[in-house]
N, C-alpha and C positions, 0 to 999 in steps of 0.2 A: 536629540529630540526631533529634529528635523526631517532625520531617517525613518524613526517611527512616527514623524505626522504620513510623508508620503506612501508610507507603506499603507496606513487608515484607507486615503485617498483613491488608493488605485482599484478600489472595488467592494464589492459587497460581502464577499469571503472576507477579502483581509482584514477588513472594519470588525464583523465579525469574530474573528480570529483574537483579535486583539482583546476587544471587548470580554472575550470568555475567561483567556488568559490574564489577561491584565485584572480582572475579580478580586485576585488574589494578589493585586499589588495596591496601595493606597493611591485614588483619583485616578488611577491608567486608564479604567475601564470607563468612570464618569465623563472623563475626560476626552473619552472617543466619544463618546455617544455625542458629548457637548458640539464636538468638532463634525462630525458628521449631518447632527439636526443644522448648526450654523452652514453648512454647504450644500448640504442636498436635501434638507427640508425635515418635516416629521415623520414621514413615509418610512424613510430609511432611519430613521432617528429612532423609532420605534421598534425597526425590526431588529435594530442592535440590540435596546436594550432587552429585547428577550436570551438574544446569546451571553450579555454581562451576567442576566440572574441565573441563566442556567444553570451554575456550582452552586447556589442559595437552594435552586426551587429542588434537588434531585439530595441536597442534604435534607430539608422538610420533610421530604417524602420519606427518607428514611428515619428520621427524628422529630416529629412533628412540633417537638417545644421550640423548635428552632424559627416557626413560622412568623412570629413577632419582629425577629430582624428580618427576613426574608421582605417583611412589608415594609420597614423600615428603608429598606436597600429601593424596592420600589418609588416609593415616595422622594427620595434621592434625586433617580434617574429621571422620573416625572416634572420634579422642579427645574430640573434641568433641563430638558427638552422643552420644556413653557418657556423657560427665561430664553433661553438659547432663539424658537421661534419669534420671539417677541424684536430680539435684538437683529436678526434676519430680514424682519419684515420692516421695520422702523429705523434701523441703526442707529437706538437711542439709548444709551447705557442706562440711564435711569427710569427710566419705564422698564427697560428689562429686570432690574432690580427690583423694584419696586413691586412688578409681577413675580420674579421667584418667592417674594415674601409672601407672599399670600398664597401660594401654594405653596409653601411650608406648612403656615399656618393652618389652612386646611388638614394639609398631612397628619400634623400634628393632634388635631381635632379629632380626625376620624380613625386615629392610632388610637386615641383614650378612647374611644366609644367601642371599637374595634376589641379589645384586647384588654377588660377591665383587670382579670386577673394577674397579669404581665406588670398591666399598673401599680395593683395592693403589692407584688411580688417586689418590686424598685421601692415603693412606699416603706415595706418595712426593713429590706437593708439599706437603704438611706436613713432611717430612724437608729441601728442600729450604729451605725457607723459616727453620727451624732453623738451617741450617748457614749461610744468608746475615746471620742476624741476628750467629750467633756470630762470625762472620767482622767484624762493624761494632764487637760490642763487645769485641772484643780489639785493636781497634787504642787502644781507649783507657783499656782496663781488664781485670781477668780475666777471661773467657769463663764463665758459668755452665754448670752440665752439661745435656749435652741430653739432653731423654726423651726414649726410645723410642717412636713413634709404633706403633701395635698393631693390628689389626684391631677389637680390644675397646676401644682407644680411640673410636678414630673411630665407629662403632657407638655408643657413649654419648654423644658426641656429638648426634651425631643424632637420638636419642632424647631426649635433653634439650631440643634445639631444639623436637622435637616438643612437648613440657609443657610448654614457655615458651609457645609460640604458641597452643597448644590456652586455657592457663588465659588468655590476653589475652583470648580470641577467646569462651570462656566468661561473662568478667567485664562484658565490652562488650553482649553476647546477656544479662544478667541485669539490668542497670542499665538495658538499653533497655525490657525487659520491666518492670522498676517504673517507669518515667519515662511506660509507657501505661496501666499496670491499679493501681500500687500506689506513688503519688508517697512518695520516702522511704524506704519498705522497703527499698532496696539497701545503704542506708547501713547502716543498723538491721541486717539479717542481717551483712551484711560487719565492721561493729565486734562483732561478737558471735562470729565466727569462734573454734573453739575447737576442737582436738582433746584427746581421752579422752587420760588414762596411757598405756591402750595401744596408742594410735595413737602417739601421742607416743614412745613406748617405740620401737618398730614401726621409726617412720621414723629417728629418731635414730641404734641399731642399724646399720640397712642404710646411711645415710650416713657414720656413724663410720669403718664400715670398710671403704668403700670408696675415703673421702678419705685414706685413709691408703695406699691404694697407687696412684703415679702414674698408672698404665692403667687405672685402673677409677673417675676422677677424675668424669668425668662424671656417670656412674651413683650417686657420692655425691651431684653437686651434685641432679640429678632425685630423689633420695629425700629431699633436704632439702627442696624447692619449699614441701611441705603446713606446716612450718615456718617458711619463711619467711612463707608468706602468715599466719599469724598472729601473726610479727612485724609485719608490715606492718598488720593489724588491730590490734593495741595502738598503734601510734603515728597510723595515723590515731584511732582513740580517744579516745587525749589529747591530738593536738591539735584535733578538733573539742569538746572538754569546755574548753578550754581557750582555746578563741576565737583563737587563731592564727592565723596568714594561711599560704596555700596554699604558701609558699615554703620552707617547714620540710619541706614534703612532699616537694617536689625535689628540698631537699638530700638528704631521707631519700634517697629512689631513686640521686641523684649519689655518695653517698658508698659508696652498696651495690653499685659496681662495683669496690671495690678488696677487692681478698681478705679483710686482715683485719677491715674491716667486718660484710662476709657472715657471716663468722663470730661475730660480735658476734651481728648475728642469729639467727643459729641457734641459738646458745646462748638466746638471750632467749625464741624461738620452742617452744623445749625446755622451760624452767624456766616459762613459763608456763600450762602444764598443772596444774602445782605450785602455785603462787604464785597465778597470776590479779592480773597486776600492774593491771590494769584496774578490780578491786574494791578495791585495797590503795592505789593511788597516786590517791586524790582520787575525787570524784562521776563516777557514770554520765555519759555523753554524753547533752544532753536530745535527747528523741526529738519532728522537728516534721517535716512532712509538707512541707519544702521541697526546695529540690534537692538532690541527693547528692552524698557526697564522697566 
């Protein structure tokens, strides 16, 4: 990883380069771009990502149903470059955060006004898929009810994919960026992750209530992210304070694919605004300029 951050670094071709090539590998490309805007600003942040969409925009042109992701891949690179400027200018993880979400959200927005048909097109193999499943599990048990699949579903959706991918694609662009200029500091900023009350307050809120109603499911899980990710910085945390081995961490992520976990999280991710369970449950993590977790 280290070889291909310096190869990013050493010019505007190789960034370039990489960006086009890497399209076709999952975050490589997001992930220059991210490292690029965090070092040499939007300037150059931008003129990557026209070389990442290159392979998207020359496939449209020859397929034009393909234009939906093409924007999709946009909106991507965009929250990415926001978050990434943001963290440049401030080097404040949760303002950066905080700022990718809402250019998501936006994203996400102006993809369903963008591309109605793409939407009803999702709408009804989503409907179908519903009804194939309910059809398997009544042969062997009650049928659960099925949600209404919505335009404002799918729209959140997407916009959440957007935030998932943008902050991977951030997090990889900032770990590259200390593993060349700042051995360790990725760790050190990322266990230190922390949003204010009233950020905390902020996101909470807007996820509260929109996990509570089926359609707008999504749009909770993307205003929870800046919560999770500082669930996710307390437990890395305690277990590098803690000398554990990296398999605590998996399970962390494995277990946070099942609903009520997530939830455990959030909650955790909420109340430690409050609490600062990092300062209260045992010693700081020691800070040494070796590789990051």
């Amino acid at each position: 990883m280290r070889a291909l951050a310096e190869f990013i670094m050493r010019g505007r071709a190789q960034a370039a380069a990489v960006a086009l090539l890497g399209s076709f590998i999952p975050l490589v490309s997001s992930s220059t771009v991210a490292l690029v805007s965090l070092r040499r600003g939007g300037y150059d942040g931008f003129f990557v990502i026209g070389w990442a969409l290159l392979p998207a925009i020359v496939m449209t042109v020859a397929s034009p149903d393909t234009l939906p992701m093409t924007f999709y891949s946009l909106c991507v690179l965009v929250a990415v470059v926001g978050g990434a400027l943001v963290l440049r200018s401030q080097a404040v993880w949760s303002v950066a955060v905080i700022s990718l979400v809402v250019l998501s959200a936006t994203g996400g927005l102006v993809f369903g006004v963008t591309f109605p048909e793409f939407i009803a097109q999702l709408i009804e193999e989503m409907n179908q898929t519903q009804q194939q499943m309910q059809a398997q599990q009544a042969e062997n048990a009650e049928a659960a009810a099925q949600v209404e699949v919505t335009p404002a579903l799918v729209a959140g959706l997407i916009a959440a994919l957007v935030g998932f991918n943008a902050l991977l694609a951030l997090v990889v662009g900032r770990w590259w960026q200390a593993m060349l200029y700042n051995p360790g500091g990725f760790r050190q900023e990322f266990h230190e992750f922390r949003l204010s009350r009233t950020q905390a307050l902020l996101c909470f809120g807007a996820a509260a209530v929109c996990i509570t109603r089926p359609n707008w499911l999504f749009w909770g899980m993307l205003a929870a992210l800046p919560l999770f990710v500082q669930c996710a910085a307390v437990v890395h945390n305690r277990i590098y304070a803690k000398r554990l081995g990296a398999q605590w961490l998996v399970l962390f992520y494995l277990v946070m694919l099942f609903q009520p976990f997530f939830l455990v999280a959030f909650t955790i991710g909420f109340t430690d605004s409050w609490v600062d369970y990092r300062r209260r449950i045992g010693p700081q993590s020691p800070r040494q300029p070796d590789s990051d977790q």
